[in-house]
RONUTI-397050 format. One record per residue: residue in one letter; x, y, z of N, C-alpha, C in turn. Coordinates in steps of 0.2 Angstrom, whole numbers, plus 2048, in hexadecimal, padded with zeros to 3 digits. Example, Ala and Ser with C-alpha at 12.3 -4.5 7.8 and 13.67 -1.06 7.14 Angstrom:
RONUTI-397050
a8427E482783E7EA8278427F0827
s8407F58238447FB824840800827
//
This chain:
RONUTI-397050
x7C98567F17C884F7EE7CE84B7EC
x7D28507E67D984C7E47DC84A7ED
x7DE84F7F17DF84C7F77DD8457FA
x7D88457FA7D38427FE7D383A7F9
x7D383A7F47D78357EE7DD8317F4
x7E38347F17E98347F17E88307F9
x7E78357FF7E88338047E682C805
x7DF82B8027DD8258037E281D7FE
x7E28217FA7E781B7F67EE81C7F9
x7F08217FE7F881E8027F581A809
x7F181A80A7EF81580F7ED80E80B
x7ED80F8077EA8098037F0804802
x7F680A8017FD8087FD7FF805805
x80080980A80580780E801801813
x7FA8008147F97F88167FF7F4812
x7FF7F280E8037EC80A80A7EC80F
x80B7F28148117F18158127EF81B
x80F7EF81E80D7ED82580B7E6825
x8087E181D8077DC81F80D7D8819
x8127DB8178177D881381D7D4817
x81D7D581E8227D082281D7CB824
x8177CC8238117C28278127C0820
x8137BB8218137B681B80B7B381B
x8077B08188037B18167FE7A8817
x7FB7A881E7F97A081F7F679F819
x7F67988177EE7958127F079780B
x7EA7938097E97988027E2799801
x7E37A08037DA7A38037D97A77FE
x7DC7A77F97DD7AB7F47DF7B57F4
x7E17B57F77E57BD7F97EB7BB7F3
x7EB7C07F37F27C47EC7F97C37F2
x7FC7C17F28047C37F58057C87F7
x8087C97FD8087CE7FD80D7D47FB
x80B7DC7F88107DE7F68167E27F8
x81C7E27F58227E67F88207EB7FE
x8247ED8028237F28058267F87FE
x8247FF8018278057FC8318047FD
x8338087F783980A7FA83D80D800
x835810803837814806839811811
x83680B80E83680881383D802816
x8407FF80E8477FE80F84C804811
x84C80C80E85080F80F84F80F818
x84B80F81B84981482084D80D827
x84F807824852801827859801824
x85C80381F86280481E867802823
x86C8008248717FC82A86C7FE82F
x8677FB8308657F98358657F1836
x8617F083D8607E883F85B7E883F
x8587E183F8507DF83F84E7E4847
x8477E68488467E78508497ED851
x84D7F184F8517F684E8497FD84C
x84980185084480884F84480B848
x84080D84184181083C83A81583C
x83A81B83783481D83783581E82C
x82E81C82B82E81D825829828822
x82C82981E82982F81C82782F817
x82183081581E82F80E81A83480D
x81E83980781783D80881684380D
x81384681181284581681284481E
x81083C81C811838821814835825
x81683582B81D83182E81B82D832
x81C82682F81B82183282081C836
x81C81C83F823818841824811841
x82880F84182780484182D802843
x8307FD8408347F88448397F483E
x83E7F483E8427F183883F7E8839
x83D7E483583C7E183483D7DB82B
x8407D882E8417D282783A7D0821
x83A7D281B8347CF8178397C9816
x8307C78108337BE80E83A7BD80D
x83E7C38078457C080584A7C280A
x84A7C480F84D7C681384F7CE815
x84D7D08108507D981184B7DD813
x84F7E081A84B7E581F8477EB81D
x83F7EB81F83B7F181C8397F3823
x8387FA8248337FE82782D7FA82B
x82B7F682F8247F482E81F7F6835
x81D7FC8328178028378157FB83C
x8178008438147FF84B80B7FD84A
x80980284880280384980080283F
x7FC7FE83F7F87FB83A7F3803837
x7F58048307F080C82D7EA80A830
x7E88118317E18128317DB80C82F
x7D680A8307D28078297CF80E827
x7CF80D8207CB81281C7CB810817
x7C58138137C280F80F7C3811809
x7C580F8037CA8117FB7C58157F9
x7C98187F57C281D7F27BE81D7ED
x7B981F7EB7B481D7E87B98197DF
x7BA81E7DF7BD81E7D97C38177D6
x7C38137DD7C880E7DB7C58077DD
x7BD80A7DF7B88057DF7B68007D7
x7B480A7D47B380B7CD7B88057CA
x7BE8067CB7C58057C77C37FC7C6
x7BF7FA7CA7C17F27CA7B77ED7C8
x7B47F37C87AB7F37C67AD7EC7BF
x7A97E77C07A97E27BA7B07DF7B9
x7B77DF7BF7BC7DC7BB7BB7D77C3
x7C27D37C47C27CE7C67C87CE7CC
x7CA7CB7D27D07CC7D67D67CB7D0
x7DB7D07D27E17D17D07E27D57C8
x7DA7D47C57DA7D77BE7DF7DF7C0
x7E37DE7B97E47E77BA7DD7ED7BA
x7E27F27BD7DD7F87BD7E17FF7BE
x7DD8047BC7DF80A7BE7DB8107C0
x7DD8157C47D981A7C77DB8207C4
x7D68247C07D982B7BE7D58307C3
x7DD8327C37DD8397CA7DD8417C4
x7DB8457C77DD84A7C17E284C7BD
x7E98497C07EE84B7C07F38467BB
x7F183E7BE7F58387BD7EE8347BC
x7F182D7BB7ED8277BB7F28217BE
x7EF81F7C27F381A7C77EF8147C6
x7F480E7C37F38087C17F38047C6
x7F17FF7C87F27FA7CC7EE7F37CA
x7ED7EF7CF7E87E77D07E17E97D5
x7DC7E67D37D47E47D67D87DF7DC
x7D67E27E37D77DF7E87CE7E07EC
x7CF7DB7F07C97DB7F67CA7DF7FB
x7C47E57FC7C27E88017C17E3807
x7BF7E780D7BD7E38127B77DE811
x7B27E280D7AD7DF80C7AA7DA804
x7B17DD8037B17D77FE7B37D97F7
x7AE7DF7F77AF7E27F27B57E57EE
x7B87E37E77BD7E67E37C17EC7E3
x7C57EF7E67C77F67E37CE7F57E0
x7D17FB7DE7D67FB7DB7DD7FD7E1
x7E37F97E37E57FA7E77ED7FC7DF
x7F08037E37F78037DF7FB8017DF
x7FE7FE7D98037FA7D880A7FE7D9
x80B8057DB81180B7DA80C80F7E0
x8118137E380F8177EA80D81E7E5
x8078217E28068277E280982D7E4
x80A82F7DC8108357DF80983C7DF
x80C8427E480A8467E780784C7E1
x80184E7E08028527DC8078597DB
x80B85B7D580E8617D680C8667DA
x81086A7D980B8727DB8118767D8
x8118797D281687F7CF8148827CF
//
């Protein structure tokens, strides 16, 4: 379950990155969008825009493309767009009765992971994380 958490909230984390080099038409009321992780300016280091990078999180290794955000500094930005998958129930909970952008948090057995009430596909509020989820121990 703690699994099954977690992975859902690094999909949740790593959308933002993938759409943090489109700048953002209109004003439909969408949050800005957020930084890519650390993980994704290191993994462009002397690189060039266009230039191959693969980001590792975790687990997971993702490939993409060096590309320019708004300020101009190169981040990682994944070939293929995450999965859709759906937050977990738990960060549904986190946002019940509050408002877009309101803070919020999701407690995992281990940790409690803070972030803002964002919009589902469908409309509905969850809690998306402000900081990449760190992995549970194992000693």
């Amino acid at each position: 379950m703690h699994t099954t958490v977690l992975s859902s909230l690094l999909l949740a984390t790593l959308l933002p990155l993938g759409l943090a080099t489109e700048a953002l038409a209109g004003n439909d009321n969408r949050p800005p969008p957020r930084e890519p992780p650390a993980e994704a300016f290191a993994a462009c280091k002397d690189k060039q825009a266009g230039d191959t990078c693969q980001v590792v999180i975790h687990d997971a290794t993702i490939a993409g493309q060096c590309a320019a955000i708004p300020d101009g500094r190169l981040a990682c930005r994944p070939d293929q767009p995450p999965p859709h998958r759906e937050p977990p129930p738990e960060a549904f909970t986190a946002c019940k009765d509050k408002q877009a952008d309101s803070v919020c948090s999701v407690k995992l057995p281990d940790q409690t992971i803070t972030g803002r009430c964002v919009s589902a596909h469908d409309s509905r509020l969850f809690c998306l994380p402000e900081h990449m989820p760190q992995p549970p121990r194992e000693d």
